[in-house]
N, C-alpha and C positions, 0 to 999 in steps of 0.2 A: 752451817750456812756457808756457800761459797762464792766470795766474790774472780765476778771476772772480768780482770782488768784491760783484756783489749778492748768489750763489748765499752766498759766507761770510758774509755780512751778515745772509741771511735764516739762517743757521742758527746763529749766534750769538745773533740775536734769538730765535730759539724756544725755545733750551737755556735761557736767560735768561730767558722766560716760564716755562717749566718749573718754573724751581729756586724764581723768585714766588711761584709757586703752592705749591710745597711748604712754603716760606719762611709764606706764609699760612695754612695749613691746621698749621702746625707752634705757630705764636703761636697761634693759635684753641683748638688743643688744649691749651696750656699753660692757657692763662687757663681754660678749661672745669677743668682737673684742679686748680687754685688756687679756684678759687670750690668745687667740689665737697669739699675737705678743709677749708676755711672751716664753708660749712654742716653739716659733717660735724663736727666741735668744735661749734661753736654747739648741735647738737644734743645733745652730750653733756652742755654747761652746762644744758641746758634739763633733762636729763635727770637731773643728778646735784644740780641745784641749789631747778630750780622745783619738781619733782615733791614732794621730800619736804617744801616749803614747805608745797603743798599737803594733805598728809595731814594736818598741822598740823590746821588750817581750825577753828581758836577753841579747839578743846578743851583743858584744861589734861594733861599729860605726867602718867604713870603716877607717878612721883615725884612730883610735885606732890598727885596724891590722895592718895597713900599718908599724905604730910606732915598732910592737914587732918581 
């Protein structure tokens, strides 16, 4: 029986490229799904925190008239 060692070599090498590649596209997706739930909070801060800062915007609170 004869083995032949480039033919194993070349296909060690491409399963090994393969799994790279998945291996990359596996990290790529993590860090996407990690920034995407990041902004995804930040937004809620923005949402639960700025917004009703905003409604504020000088005017003294119903209590507050009612008191003067």
């Amino acid at each position: 029986m004869t083995v032949f060692p480039n033919v194993t070599r070349n296909v060690s090498m491409h399963a090994a490229a393969r799994r790279d590649r998945w291996r990359v596209l596996r990290d790529l997706l993590g860090g996407l799904l990690i920034v995407a739930v990041w902004l995804f909070l930040w937004g809620w801060v923005a949402v639960g925190v700025v917004a009703p800062l905003g409604r504020t915007s000088g005017r003294p609170a119903a209590a507050e008239r009612v008191g003067t």
